[in-house]
C-alpha positions as CSV (number, residue, x, y, z in Angstrom):
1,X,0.0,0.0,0.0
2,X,1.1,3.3,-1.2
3,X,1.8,6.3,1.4
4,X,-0.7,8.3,-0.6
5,X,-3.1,5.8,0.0
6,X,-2.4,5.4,3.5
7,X,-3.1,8.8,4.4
8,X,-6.1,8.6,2.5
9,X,-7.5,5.9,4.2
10,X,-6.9,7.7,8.0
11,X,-8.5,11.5,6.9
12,X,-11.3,8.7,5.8
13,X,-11.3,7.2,9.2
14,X,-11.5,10.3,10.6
15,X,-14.1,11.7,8.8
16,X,-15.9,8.1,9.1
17,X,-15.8,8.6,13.1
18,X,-16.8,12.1,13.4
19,X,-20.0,11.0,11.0
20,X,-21.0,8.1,13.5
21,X,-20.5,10.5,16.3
22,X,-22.8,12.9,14.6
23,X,-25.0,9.9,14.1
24,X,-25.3,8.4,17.4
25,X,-22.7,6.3,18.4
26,X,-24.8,3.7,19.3
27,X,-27.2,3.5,16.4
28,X,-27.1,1.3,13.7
29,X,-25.2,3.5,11.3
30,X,-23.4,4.7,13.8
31,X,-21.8,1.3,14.8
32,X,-21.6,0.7,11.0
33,X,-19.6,3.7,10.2
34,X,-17.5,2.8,13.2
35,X,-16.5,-0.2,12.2
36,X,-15.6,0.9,8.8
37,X,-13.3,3.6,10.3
38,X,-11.9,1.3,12.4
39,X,-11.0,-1.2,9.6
40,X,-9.5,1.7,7.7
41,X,-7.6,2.9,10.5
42,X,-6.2,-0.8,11.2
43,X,-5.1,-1.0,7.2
44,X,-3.5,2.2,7.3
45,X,-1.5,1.6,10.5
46,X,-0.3,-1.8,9.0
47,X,0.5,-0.8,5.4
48,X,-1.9,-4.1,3.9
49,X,-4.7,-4.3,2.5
50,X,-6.6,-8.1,2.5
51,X,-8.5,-7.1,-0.6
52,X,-5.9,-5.4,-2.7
53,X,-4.1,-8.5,-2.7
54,X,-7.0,-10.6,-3.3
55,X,-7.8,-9.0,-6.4
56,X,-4.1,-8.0,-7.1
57,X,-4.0,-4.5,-6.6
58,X,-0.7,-2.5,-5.4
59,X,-0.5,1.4,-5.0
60,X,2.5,1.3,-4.4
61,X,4.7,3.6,-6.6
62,X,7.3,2.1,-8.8
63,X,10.2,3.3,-9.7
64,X,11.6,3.3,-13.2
65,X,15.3,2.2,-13.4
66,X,17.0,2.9,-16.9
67,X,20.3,1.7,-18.1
């Protein structure tokens, strides 16, 4: 997982928790959206992503090396 992607998923976390606060914490799509923030929060922190390599997806930059 890319940096760029990394960062992305936390502001999303964020944003994700201060929705489900706004929401009610303990409602239904409050406990959803917390959850969700939490899983993005957990894949961020780690750097891995279960479904990217499921499907076979990298962000992570390459670099180009030339001779």
């Amino acid at each position: 997982m890319g940096s760029s992607d990394r960062v992305v998923r936390l502001v999303a976390a964020v944003v994700l928790v201060v929705a489900a606060l706004l929401a009610g914490a303990g409602t239904t799509l409050g406990v959803v959206l917390l959850v969700v923030a939490a899983v993005l929060a957990v894949t961020s922190a780690v750097g891995f992503c279960p479904l990217y390599r499921l499907f076979g997806l990298s962000t992570v930059r390459r670099t180009v090396t030339t001779r």
